[in-house]
N, C-alpha and C positions, 0 to 999 in steps of 0.2 A: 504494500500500500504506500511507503513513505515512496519507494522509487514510483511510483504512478505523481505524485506529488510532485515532486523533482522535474520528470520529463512535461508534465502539462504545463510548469512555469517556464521550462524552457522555449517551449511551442509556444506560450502564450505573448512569452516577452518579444518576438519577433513581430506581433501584430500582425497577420497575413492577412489580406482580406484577398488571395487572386480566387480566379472564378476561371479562369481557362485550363486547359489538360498539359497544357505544355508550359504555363506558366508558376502552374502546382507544383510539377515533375523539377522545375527550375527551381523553387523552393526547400524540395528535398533535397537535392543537389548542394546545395548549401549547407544547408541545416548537416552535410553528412561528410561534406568537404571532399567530396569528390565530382569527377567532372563523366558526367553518363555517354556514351554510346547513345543510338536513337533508339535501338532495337533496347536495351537497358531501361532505358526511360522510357518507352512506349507502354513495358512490358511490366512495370514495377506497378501493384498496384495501390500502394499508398499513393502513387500521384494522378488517383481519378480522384481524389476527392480534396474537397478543400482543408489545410491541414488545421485551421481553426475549427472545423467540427468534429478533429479526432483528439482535442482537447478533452477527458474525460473526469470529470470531478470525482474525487472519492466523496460515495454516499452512503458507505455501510462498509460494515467491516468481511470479510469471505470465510464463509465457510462451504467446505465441498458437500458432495452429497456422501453418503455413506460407501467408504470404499471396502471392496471384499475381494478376493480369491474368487475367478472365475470358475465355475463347478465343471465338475468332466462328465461328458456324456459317453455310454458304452458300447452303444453301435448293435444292444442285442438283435437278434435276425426279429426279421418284422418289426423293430421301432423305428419310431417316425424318424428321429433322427439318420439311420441307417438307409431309408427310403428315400432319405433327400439329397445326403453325399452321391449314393449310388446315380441317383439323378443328373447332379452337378455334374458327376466324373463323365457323363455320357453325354450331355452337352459340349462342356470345353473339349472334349475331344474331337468331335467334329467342327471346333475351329482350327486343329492344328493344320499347318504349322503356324503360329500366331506370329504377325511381324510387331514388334516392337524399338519404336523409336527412342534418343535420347529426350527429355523433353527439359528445356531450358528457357528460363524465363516463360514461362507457363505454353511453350512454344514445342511442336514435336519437331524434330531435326531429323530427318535421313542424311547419314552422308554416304549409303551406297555401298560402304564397307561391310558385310552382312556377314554375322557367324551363327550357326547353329546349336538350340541347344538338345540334346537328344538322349532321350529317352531311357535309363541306365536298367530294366529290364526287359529292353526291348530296342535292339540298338538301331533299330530300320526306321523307327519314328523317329520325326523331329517334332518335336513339341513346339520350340519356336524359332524363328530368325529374327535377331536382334541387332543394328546398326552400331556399329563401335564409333566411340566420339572420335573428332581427329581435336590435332594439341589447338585449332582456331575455335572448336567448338568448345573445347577445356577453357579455353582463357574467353571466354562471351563467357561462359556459369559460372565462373569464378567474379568477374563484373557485374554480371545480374545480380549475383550474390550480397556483393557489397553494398549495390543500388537499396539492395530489398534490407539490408541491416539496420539500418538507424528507427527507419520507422517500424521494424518487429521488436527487436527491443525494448523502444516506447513503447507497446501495446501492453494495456493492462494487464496485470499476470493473472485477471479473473478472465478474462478472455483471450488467454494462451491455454489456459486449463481449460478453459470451456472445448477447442476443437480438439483437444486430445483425449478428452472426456467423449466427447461425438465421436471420432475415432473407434475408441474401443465399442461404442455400442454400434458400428455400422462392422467391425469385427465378428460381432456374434450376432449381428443382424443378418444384412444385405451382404455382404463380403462372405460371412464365416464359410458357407462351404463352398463357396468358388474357391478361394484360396487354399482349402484344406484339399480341394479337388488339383487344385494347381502342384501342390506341394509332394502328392501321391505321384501323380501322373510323372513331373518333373526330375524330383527330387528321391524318388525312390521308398517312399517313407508308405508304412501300413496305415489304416484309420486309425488306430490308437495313436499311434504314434504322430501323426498331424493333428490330430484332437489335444494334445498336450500342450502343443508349443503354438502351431501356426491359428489355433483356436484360440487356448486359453491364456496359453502366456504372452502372445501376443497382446489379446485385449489387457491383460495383469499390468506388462509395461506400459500401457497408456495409464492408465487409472493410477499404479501407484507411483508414475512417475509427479505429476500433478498433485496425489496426497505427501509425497516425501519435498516436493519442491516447495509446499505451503510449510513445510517445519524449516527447509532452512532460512524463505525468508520472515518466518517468526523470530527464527535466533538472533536476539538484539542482545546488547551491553546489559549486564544488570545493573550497574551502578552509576550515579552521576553525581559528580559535584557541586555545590551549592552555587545556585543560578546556574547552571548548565544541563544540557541536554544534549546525550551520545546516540547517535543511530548507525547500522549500516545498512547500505543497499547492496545488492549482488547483481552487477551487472554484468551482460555478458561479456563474452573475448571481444577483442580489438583488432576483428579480422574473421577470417572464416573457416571452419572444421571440413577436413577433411575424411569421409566416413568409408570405410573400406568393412564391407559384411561378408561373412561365409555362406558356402551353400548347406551347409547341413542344420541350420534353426531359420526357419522364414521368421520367427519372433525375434531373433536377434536382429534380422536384415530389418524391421518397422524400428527396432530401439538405437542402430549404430546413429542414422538421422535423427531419432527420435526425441535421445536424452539432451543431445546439445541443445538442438531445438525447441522443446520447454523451456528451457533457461536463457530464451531472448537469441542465440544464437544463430546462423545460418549455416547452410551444410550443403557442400560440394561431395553427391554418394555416387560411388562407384560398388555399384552391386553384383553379386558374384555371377560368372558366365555361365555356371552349373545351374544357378537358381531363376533364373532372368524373367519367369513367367509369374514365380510367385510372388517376386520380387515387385515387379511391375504395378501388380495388382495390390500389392500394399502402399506403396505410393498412389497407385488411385486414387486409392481410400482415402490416404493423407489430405489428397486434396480436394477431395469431395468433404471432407470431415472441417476445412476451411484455414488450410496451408496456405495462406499466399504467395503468389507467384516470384519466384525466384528466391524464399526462404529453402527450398531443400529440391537441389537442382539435381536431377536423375539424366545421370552421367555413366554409362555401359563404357566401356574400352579397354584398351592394354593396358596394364600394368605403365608402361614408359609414359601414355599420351595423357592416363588422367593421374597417376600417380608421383611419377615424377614431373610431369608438369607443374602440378601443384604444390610439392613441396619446394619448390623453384622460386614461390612466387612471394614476395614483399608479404604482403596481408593472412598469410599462410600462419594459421593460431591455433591449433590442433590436431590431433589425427585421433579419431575413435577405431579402432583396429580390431577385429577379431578373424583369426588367422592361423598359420604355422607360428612357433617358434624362431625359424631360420629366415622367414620374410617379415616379421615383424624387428631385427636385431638387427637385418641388411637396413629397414627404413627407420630407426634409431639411428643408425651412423650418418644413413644419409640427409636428417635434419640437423645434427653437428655440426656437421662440414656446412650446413646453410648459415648457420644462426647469424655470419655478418650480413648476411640480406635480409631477415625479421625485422619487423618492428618490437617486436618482445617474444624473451623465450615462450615456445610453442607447449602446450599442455599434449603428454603422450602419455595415451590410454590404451589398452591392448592386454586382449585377452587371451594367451594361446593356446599350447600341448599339454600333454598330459599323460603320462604313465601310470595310470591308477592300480591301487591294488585293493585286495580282499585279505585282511589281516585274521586267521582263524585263529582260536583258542581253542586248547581241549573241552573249553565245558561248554561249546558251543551247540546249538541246534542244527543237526547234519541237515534236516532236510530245508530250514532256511537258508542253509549257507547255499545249498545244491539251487535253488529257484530264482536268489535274491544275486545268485552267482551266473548262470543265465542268463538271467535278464538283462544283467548289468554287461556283460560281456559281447549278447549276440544282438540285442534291439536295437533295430536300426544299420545294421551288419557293422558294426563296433565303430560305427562313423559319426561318434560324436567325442569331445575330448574330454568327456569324463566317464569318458567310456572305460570299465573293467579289462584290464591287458595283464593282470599277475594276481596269483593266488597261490598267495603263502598260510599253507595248512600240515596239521600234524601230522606223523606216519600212519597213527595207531584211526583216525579216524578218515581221511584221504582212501588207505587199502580196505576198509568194513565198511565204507559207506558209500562216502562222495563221491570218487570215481565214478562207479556204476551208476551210482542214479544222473549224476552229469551225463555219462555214455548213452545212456536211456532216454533220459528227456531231448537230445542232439539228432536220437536214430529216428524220433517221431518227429523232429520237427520238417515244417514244410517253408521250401524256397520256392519262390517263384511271383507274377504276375498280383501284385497285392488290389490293387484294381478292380478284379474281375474273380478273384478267389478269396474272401476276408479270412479265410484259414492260414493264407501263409504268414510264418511268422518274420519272416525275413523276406528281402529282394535282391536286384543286384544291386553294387557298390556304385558311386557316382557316375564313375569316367574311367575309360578304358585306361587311361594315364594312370590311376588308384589301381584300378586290377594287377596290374603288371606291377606293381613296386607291392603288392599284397602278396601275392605270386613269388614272386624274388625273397621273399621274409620267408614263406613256406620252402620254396625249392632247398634253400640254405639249411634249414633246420634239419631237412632230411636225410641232410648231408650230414650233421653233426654229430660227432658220437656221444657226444654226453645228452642228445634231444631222444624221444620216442613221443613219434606221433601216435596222440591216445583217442583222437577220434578225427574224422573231417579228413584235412591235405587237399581236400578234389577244387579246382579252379576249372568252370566251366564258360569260355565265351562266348559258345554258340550261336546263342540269340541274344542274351542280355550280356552284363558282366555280373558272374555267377560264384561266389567263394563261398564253398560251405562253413560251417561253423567249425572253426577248427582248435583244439584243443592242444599241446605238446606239454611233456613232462619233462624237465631239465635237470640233470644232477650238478649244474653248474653254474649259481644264482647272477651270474654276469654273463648269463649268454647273449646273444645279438637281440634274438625277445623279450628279454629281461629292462634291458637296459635302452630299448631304442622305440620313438613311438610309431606303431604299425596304422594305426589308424582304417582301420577290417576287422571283421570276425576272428581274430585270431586269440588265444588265451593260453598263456606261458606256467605250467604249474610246476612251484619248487616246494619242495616234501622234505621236512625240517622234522628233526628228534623230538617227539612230547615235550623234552622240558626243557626247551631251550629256546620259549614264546617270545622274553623279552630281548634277546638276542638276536632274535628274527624281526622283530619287529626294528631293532636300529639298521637292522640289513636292510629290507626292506626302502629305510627313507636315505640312508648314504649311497642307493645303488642308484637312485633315481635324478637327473637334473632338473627333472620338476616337479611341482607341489601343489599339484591341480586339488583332488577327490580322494578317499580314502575311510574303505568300510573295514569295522571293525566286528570281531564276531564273538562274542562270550557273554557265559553268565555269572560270571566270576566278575563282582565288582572292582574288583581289584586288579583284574587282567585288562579291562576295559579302562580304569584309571593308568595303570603303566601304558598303555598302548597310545593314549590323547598324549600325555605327558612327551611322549618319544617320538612321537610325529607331530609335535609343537611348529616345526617347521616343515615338518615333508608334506602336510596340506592346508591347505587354504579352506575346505569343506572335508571336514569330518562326521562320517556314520556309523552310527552304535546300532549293529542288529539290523542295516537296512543299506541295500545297493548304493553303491559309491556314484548312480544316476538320477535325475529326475529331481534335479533342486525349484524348488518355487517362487515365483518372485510374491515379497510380502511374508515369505515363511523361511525360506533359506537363502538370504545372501549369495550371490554364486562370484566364486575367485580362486584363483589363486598367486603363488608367489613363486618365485625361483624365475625357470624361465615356462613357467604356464602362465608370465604377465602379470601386470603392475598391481594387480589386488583390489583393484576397486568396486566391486562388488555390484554388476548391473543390476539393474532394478531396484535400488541402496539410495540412500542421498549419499552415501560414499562419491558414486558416481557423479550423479550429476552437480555435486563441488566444485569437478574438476573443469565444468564448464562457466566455471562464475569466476569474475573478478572484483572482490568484495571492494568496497569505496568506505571508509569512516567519515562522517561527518561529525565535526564537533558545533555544537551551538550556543555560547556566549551570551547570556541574555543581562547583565550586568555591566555595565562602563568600569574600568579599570581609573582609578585617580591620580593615580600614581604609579611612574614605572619602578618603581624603588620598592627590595623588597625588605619584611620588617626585619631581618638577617644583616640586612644593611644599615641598620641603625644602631648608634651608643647610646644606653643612658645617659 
């Protein structure tokens, strides 16, 4: 509210009265100290209106509506819900291959350079062709950008929250099963599994991006001086976020844009070429939900034309990241080496890899560990980064239990066509590019003499890209699957002496370079206390008794540290911190009499 105060006296003290579209646009211009393009100014649209009626009085104080946890729906056969995905899926199908443009300054751009994105259990489809930016198109949304800044920023923060609030509900409205239908088709992902994220979590990060934004800017000074008055505002960067999403959560691809962007921000996204369909259609949303035009500029391209272009450039004040490890450490170096071109150090946020593991204890629950071990390992074909890749468990309970019943649950499960069959529980792997470096993790293994493959090994390309779920047992806790992330169905198991838990457990977090996820397994409280205590730092999200997958926004924090990324916990006000540039204001309401203080005087 004070920063609403702040900006309306700014805008007011300029006394504007113009009445033309080009003479408003010229005003902004000013007010932003930069000099527009036409196409910039044309396209901006605070400058359709006159900026004296976007002066907004504070008239009451904000409170949101009541924010919750978006509920999961189950897809049983014959519910409505399940009738209407099915629906969805048979629609958007008969628009592929979908062509999808960059669109900039609320403008669609073909520039003819067309790549496809195709199908990863069914490699003869293409779902869509999508237009790559070239570096002239880069640098226009990177200027729209800036045109579109001064006056997002000013906008009320009850009417920032309002279209992200609209947002989530055109998510589980209008949107939800297009997108989930998108994200299947696309993305490879089963109905649960787009029910989770491209459903709920999705909607989750609007709603409690907006509830967490309202606490930070409640956090004010407690204290003030006699006749004085301390406040701060949180305004956004001084320049424009560069948003880089993956393809394996459509929820994270709505939040890389998303979180800056609540916070008065603008956002130059480059969305991932594996995702592009569902991607698209989340930006839709954005701006049917009431984005304005060139606040979150949807930028497809190469890695060179939108990525490093942008980090190239003067006004360059973020990068929101979620990605490998090894492309996120290349694009830390490479804003270093910029920083005498900034205007101020850049805020870098990035979320990466992850080597997660399954910490057993003897007094654990075989047949949780066996389910919660599963799931965690094969949903989604191990292609998320908190995905389960190592399970360290006893001899005495591994040889009488777990094996077999893993062996069992792996022989019944079913791959294939998730679309068209809701039984399978898995599909193929993204991109022929992931098959083959999946492929190479397995061929190796079975080469190794200290590995025994205990179930799976088979790599099918036939039609899709096809990796069954594959299991290996290692007598050598630093083998190549140990220690390296595979990012596929694959699960490295090292079988450790009964009593040697807390041993294993420091193994466990010195073998690994990241510090994503990490599930713990006992009913020994005391096994479970040694176990938090000893991965103090090997993760970022720790679970007692439950899959090291499936964190919630509103319920679990998700981060980690090491090199699984900087820790700031999306869907957190952690996060969207990192998008504020806090201002103190001090307020003086007393004349001083004297510059002399009473330190300075003798009796």
């Amino acid at each position: 509210m004070l920063s609403r105060i702040v900006h309306s006296r700014t805008v007011a003290q300029s006394r504007i009265t113009c009445t033309s579209k080009h003479a408003r646009s010229a005003v902004f211009q000013s007010l932003s100290g930069r000099t527009l393009s036409n196409s910039a100014r044309l396209n901006h649209d605070a400058a359709n209106f006159n900026p004296a009626n976007l002066v907004t009085p504070q008239l009451g104080s904000l409170k949101l509506p009541k924010i919750e946890c978006e509920p999961f729906k189950h897809y049983a056969p014959g519910s409505e819900e399940k009738n209407k995905l099915k629906a969805a899926i048979d629609e958007l199908r008969v628009e592929f291959p979908k062509e999808i443009p960059c669109v900039i300054n609320g403008q669609e751009v073909k520039s003819g350079n067309v790549v496809e994105q195709i199908c990863p259990f069914d490699k003869n489809v293409v779902v869509a062709r999508y237009h790559e930016a070239t570096t002239r198109d880069v640098d226009n949304a990177i200027e729209g950008a800036m045109a579109a800044r001064h006056a997002w920023e000013s906008l009320p923060v009850a009417d920032r929250c309002a279209i992200f609030l609209k947002a989530a509900d055109l998510v589980t409205g209008k949107y939800g099963y297009r997108i989930m239908a998108a994200t299947m088709l696309g993305q490879g992902k089963t109905a649960w599994q787009a029910e989770i994220e491209a459903w709920a979590e999705l909607a989750d990060f609007f709603r409690f991006n907006a509830y967490y934004m309202k606490q930070i800017y409640e956090d004010q000074p407690p204290c003030h001086s006699q006749y004085v008055w301390n406040r701060v505002e949180y305004r956004g960067l001084e320049g424009f976020v560069l948003g880089v999403s993956p393809f394996n959560f459509t929820a994270i691809a709505g939040n890389i844009p998303g979180a800056p962007a609540i916070m008065g921000n603008v956002v130059v996204w480059k969305p991932a070429p594996a995702a592009m369909l569902s991607n698209y259609l989340v930006y839709q949303l954005m701006m049917e939900a009431g984005v304005p035009k060139g606040v979150i500029q949807f930028v497809p391209g190469s890695p060179e034309n939108v990525v490093q272009r942008s980090l190239k450039h003067t006004d360059f004040a973020g990068l929101h990241f979620t990605g490998s490890s090894e492309v996120f450490k290349t694009l830390w170096k490479d804003i270093s080496s910029n920083l005498e071109t900034y205007k101020s150090f850049p805020r870098i946020v990035g979320e990466t890899g992850g080597k997660n593991a399954h910490l057993v204890h003897t007094s654990a629950d075989p047949d949780n560990v066996i389910n919660q071990t599963v799931r965690a390992a094969f949903e989604y074909q191990g292609q998320k980064c908190s995905a389960c890749s190592r399970l360290y468990i006893p001899e005495s309970m591994w040889n009488s239990q777990v094996k077999d019943g893993i062996v069992k649950h792996l022989s019944e499960m079913r791959l294939g066509d998730p679309t068209t069959d809701f039984t399978n529980f898995m599909s193929g792997v993204i991109t022929k590019q992931a098959f083959e470096k999946i492929r190479g993790f397995i061929e190796r293994a079975k080469q190794d003499k200290d590995v025994t493959v205990v179930a799976g090994g088979v790599c099918d390309d036939s039609k899709g890209w096809f990796v069954h779920p594959t299991v290996l047992e290692t007598r050598n806790p630093h083998s190549e699957t140990m220690e390296n992330e595979i990012f596929g169905p694959v699960l490295t198991v090292y079988v450790y002496p009964d009593n040697q838990f807390e041993q294993t457990v420091e193994l466990a977090s010195r073998t690994s370079k990241y510090g994503l996820t990490c599930g713990v397994f006992a009913k020994d409280r005391y096994a479970i206390n040694a176990a938090l205590n000893l991965m103090r730092h090997g993760a970022g999200n720790m679970y007692v008794n439950d899959k090291c997958t499936g964190a919630v926004v509103g319920q679990q924090p998700f981060g980690g540290a090491r090199l699984s990324g900087t820790n700031d916990k999306a869907g957190y006000h952690l996060n969207l911190m990192r998008w504020t540039s806090a201002r103190t204001i001090k307020e003086n309401f007393v004349p001083i009499s004297d510059y002399r203080y009473p330190s300075n005087q003798e009796a």
